[in-house]
C-alpha positions as CSV (number, residue, x, y, z in Angstrom):
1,X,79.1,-38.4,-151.8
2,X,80.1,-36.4,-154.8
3,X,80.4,-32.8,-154.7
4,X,79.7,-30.8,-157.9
5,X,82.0,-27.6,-158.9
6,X,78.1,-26.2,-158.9
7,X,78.1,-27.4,-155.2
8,X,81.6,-25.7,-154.5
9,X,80.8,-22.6,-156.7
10,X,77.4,-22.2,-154.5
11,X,79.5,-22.7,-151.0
12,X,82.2,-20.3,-152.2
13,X,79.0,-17.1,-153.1
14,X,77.5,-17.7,-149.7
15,X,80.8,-17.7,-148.1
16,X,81.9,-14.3,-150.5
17,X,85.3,-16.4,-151.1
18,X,86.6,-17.3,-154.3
19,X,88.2,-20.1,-155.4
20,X,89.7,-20.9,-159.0
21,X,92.0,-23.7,-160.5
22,X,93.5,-26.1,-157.9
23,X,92.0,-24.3,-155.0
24,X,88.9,-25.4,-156.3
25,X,89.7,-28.8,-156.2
26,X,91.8,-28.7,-153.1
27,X,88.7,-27.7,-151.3
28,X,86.4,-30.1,-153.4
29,X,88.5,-33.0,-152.2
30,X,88.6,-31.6,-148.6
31,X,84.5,-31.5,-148.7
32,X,84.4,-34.8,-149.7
33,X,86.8,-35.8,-146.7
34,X,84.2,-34.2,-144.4
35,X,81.4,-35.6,-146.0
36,X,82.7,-39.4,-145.8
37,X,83.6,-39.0,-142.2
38,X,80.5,-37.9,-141.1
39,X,79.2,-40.7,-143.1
40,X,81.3,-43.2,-141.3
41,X,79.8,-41.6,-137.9
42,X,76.5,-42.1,-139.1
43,X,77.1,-46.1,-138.9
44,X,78.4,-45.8,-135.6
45,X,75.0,-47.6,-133.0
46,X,74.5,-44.6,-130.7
47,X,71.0,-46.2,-129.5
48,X,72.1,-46.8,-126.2
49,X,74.4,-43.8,-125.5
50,X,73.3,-41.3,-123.4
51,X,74.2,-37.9,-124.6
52,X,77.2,-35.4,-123.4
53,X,76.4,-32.9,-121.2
54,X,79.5,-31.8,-119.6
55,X,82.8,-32.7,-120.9
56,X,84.2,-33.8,-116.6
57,X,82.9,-33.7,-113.6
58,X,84.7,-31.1,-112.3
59,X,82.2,-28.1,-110.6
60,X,83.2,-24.5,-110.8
61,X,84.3,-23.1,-107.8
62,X,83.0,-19.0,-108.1
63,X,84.2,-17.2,-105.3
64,X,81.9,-15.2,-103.3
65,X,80.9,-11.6,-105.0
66,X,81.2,-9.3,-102.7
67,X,80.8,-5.5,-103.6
68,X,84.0,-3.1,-102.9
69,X,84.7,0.3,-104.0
70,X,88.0,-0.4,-105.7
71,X,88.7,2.9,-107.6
72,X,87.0,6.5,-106.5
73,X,85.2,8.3,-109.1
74,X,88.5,11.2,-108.9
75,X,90.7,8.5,-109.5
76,X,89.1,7.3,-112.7
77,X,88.2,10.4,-114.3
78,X,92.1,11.5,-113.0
79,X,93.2,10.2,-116.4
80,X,90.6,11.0,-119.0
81,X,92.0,12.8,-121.6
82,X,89.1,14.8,-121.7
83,X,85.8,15.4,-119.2
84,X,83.2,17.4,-117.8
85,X,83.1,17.9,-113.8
86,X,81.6,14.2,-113.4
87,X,81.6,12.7,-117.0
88,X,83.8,11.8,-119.6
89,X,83.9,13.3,-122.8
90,X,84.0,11.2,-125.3
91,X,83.1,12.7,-129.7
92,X,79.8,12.3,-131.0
93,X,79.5,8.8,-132.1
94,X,75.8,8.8,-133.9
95,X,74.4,11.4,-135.8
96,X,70.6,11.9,-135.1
């Protein structure tokens, strides 16, 4: 397939990039690369393939979730640079 410098022009405002010169063609020639190998996939008989659903049969192996107090609420407000008796302060983010 032939790609235009329309075509690359059209990629390169969607994308907000800018190409000129030999950049342009660089990535017109690397486009056309893509293009023919996904045409050579396309002759590839996939009829009778099923398709890929995991890439190995390994299983993940979660261990159990199992709920624990692991810092106090003192210890984590211990080093907030600022807070306010249970809370911590933190500036105003959105103005209403």
């Amino acid at each position: 397939m032939d790609i235009s410098t329309e075509t690359i022009d059209h990629l390169a405002h969607l994308a907000r990039l800018e190409f000129k010169g030999a950049e342009k063609a660089g990535i017109k020639a690397d486009l056309e690369k893509i293009i023919g190998f996904m045409d050579k996939l396309r002759e590839i008989d996939t009829k009778d393939v099923e398709p890929l659903i995991f890439m190995s049969d390994e299983v993940n192996r979660l261990r159990e979730d199992i709920p624990q107090i692991t810092v106090t609420h003192e210890e984590a407000l211990r080093n907030a640079p600022k807070k306010d008796s249970d809370y911590f302060r933190i500036p105003k983010v959105l103005d209403k």
